[in-house]
C-alpha positions in Angstrom: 15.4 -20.8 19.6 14.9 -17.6 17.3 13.3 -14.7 19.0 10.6 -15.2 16.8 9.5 -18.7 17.6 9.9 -17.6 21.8 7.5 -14.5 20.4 5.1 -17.3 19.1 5.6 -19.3 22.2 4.8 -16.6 24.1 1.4 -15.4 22.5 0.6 -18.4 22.4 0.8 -19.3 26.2 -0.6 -16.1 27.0 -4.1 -17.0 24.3 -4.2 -20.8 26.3 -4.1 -18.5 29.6 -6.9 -16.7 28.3 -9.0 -20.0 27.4 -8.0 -21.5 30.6 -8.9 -18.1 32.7 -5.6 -18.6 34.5 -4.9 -15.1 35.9 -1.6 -15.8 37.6 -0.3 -17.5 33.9 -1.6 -14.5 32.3 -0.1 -11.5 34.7 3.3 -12.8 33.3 2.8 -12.0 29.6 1.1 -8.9 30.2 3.1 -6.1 30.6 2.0 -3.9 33.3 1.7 -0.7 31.4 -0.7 -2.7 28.7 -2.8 -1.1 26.7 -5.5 -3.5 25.2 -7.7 -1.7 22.6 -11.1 -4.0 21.9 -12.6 -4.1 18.4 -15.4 -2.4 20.0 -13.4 0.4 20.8 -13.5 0.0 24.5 -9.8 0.2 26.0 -8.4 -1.7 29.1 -5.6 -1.8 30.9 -3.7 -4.7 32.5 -5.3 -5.0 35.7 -9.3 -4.4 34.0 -8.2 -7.0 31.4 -7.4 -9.6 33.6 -10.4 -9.1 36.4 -12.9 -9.3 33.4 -11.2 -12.9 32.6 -11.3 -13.8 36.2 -14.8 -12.9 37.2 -16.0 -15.0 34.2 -17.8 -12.2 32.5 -15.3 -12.7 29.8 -14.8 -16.3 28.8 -12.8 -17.1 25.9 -13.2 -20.7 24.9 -10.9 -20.7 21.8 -8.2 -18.1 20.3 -6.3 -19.2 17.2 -4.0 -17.0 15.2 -3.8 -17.1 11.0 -1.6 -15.3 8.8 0.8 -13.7 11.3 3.4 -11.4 10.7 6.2 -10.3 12.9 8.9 -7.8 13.0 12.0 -6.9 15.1 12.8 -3.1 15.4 15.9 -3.7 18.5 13.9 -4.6 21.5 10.6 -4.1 20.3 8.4 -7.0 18.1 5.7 -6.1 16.3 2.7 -9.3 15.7 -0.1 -9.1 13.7 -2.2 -11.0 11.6 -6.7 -12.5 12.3 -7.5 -14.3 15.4 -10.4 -16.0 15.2 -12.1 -17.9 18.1 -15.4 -18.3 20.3 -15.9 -16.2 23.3 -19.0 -15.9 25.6 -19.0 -11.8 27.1 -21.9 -11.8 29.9 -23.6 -14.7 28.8 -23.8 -14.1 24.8 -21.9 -16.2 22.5 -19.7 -14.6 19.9 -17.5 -15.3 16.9 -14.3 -13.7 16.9 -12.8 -13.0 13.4 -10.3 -10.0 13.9 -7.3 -8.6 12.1 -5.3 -7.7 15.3 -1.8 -5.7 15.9 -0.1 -6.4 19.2 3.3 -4.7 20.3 5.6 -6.5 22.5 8.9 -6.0 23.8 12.1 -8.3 25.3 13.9 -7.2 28.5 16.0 -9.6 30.7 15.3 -12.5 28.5 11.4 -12.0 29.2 9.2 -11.1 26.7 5.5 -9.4 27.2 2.9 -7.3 25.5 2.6 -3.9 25.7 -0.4 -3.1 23.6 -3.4 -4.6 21.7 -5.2 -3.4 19.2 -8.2 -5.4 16.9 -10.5 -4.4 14.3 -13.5 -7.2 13.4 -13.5 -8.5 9.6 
């Protein structure tokens, strides 16, 4: 398997964590230093990210990816490209359509994202 299909595989486990609001699955693609900057501006880290999933005030009920893009530069992958999906934020529905730019990087076989950054379209 190419590096680039395990980055797909990857992203895309950690977007079916986020549908599934399984924390624990979620933790493990995260990196712990994650910086996840919201189209609305609003920046979390790892651990805010992931107790706004698990209290339910953020529920994502689909996540797909179009047009992506990624890059190696060593240890480091860049992924971008529009996610598009349905997610209900305390209790109003929304449509996602995004252009988005995530950063993540390989050590010890193990690969996990480091920052987040979307912009609506």
């Amino acid at each position: 398997m190419t590096l680039f299909k395990a980055l797909e595989d990857a992203d895309a486990a950690r977007r079916r964590a986020m549908i599934e609001a399984d924390v624990q699955a979620l933790a493990t693609y995260l990196d712990d230093d994650l910086r996840w900057t919201h189209s609305s501006g609003k920046t979390d880290g790892k651990t805010a990210l992931i107790a706004s999933i698990g209290s339910g005030s953020v529920v994502y009920q689909s996540l797909e990816v179009q047009e992506p893009h990624i890059s190696q530069h060593i240890n480091i992958f860049i992924y971008a490209g529009i996610i598009s999906g349905d997610v209900l934020k305390e209790g109003t529905q929304k449509k996602l359509r995004n252009k988005f730019l995530s950063i993540w990087h390989i050590t010890d076989e193990r690969l996990s994202m480091i920052a987040w950054q979307s912009t609506g379209i």
